[in-house]
KEKE-3310 file (N, C-alpha, C; in steps of 0.2 Angstrom, whole numbers, plus 5000, padded with zeros to 4 digits):
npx = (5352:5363:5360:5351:5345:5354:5364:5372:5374:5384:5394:5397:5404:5415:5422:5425:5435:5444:5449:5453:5464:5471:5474:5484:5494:5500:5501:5511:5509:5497:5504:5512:5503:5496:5506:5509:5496:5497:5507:5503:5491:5498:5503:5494:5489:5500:5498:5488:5471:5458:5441:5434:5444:5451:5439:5440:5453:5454:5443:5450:5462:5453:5446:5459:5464:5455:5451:5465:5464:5453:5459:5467:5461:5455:5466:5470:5460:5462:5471:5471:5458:5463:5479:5491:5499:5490:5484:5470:5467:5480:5476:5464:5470:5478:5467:5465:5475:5474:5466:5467:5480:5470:5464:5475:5481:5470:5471:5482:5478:5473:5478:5488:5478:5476:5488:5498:5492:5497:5509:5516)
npy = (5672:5667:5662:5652:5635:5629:5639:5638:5624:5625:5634:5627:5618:5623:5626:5611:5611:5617:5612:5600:5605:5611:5600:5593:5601:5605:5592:5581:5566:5566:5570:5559:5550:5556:5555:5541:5537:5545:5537:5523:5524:5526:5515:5510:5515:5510:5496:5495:5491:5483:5492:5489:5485:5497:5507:5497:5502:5518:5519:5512:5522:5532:5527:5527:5540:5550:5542:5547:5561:5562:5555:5566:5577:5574:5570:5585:5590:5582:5588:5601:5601:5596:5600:5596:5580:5566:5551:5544:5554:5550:5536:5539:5545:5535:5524:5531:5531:5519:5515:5522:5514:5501:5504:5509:5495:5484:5493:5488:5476:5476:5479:5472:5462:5468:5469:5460:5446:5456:5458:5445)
npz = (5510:5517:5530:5526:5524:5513:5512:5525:5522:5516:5519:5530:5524:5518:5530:5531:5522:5528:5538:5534:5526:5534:5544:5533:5531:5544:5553:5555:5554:5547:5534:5532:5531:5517:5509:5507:5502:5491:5483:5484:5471:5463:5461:5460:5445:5438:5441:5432:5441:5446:5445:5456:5465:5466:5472:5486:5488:5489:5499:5509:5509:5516:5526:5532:5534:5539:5551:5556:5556:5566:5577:5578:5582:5592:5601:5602:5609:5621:5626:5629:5638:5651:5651:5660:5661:5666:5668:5662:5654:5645:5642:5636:5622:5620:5617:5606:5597:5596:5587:5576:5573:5568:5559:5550:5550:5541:5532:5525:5523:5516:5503:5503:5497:5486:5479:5478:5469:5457:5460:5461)
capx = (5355:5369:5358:5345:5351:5361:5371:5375:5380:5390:5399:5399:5408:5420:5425:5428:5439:5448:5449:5456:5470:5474:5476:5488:5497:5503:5502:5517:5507:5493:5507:5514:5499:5495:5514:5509:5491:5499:5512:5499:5488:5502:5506:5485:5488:5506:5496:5480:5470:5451:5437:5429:5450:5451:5434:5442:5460:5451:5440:5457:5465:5450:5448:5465:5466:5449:5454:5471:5462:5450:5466:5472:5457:5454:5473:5472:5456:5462:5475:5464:5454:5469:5484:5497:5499:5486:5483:5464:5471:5486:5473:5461:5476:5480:5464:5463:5480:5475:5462:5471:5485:5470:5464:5482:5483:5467:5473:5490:5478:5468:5482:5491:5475:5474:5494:5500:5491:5502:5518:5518)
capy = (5665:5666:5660:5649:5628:5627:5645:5634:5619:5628:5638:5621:5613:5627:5625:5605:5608:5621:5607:5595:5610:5613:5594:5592:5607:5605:5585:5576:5558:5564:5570:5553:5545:5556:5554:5534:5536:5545:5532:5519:5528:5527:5508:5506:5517:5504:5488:5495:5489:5487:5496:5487:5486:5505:5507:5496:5506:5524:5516:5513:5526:5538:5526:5530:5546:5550:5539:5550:5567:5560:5555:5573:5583:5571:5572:5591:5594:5580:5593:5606:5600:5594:5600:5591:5574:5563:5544:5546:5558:5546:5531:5542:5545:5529:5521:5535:5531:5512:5514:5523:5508:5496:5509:5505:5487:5486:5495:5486:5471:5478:5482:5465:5458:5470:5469:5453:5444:5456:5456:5438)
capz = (5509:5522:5537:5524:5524:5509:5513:5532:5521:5511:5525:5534:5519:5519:5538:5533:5518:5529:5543:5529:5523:5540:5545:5528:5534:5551:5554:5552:5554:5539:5528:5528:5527:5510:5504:5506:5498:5482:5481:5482:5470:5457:5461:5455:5439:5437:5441:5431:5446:5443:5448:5464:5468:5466:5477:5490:5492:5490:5505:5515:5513:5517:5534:5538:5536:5544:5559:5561:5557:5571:5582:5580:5585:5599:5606:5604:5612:5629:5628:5631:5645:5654:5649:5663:5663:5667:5668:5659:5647:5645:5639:5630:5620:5618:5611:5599:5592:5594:5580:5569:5569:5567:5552:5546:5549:5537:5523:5523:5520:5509:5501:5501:5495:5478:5478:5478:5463:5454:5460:5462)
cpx = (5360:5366:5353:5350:5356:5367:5374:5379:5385:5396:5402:5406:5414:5425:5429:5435:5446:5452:5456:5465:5475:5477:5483:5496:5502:5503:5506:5513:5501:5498:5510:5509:5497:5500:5509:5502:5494:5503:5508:5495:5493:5504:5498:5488:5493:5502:5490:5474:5463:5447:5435:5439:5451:5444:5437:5448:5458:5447:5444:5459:5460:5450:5453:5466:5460:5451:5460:5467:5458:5454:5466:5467:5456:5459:5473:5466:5455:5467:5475:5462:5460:5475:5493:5494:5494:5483:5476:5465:5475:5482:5467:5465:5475:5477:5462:5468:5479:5470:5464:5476:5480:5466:5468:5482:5476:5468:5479:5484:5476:5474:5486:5486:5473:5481:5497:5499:5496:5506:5520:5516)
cpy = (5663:5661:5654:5641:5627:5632:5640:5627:5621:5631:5630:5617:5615:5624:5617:5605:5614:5617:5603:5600:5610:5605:5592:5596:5608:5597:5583:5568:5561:5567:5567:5548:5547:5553:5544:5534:5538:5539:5526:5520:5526:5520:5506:5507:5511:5497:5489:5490:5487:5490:5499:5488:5494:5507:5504:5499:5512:5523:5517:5518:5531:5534:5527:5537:5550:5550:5544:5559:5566:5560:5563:5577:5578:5573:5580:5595:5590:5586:5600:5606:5598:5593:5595:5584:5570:5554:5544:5549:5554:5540:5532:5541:5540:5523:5523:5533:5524:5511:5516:5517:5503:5498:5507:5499:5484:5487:5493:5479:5469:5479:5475:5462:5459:5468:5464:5449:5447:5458:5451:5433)
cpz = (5514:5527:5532:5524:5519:5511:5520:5529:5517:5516:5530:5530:5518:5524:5536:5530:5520:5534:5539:5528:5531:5544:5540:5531:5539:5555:5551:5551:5547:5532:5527:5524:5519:5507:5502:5501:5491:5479:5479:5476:5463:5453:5457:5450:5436:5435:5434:5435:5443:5446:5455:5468:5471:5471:5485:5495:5492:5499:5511:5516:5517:5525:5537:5539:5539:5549:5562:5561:5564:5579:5583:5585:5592:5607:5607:5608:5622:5632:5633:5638:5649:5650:5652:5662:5665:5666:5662:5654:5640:5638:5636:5624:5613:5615:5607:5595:5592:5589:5576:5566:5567:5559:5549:5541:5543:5531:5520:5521:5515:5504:5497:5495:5485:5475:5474:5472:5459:5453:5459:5460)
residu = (UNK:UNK:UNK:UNK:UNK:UNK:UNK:UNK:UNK:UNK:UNK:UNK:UNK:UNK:UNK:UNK:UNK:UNK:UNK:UNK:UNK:UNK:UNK:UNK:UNK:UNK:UNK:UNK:UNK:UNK:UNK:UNK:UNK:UNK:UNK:UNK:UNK:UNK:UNK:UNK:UNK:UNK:UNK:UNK:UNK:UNK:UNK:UNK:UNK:UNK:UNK:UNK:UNK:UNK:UNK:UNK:UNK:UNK:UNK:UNK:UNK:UNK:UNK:UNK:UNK:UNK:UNK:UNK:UNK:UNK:UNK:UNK:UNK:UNK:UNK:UNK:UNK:UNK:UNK:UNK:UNK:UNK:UNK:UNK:UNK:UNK:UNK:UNK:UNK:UNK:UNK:UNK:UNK:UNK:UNK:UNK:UNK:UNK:UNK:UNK:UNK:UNK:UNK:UNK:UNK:UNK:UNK:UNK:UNK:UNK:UNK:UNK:UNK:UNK:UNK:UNK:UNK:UNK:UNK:UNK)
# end
């Protein structure tokens, strides 16, 4: 069973949710984005939001927080290869952290769009 396909997806599925633990763990940028996902999370339960709403902010957050687990292992594996300085490295970097802000900017408007009706 260890080496048969489900025992590898299983062990694979492990490795993610140890990925997952370890991102939660030791990232300051995904343990805000969680704090912000419960916090939203709780503003649904508040609003009683509905379903397809509930489908679209579960959506967001998992693109932001995807896109920053993505960011991280990116920035820790430019690291890696080139540890000093680097121009290259530098703008790697910097369009991995430009998707995450645009993963954000996204969920803030997804966010405005379930929001808003009932605050206001």
């Amino acid at each position: 069973m260890k080496n048969s396909f489900l025992g590898k997806r299983i062990r694979g599925g492990g490795y993610a949710i140890k990925g997952a633990w370890l991102l939660l763990k030791h990232e300051p940028s995904i343990q805000v984005q969680f704090v912000i996902s419960i916090l939203v999370c709780i503003a649904g339960w508040y609003f009683e939001i509905t379903r397809t709403e509930w489908m679209f902010q579960f959506f967001a957050i998992g693109l932001v927080m995807a896109s920053e687990g993505l960011n991280t292992a990116m920035e820790a594996m430019a690291d890696f290869v080139h540890s000093d300085f680097h121009s290259k490295i530098g703008h790697i970097k910097d369009v991995a952290a430009g998707a995450v802000f645009i993963a954000a900017l996204i969920a803030v408007i997804i966010a405005c769009f379930i929001y808003f009706p009932y605050i206001f």
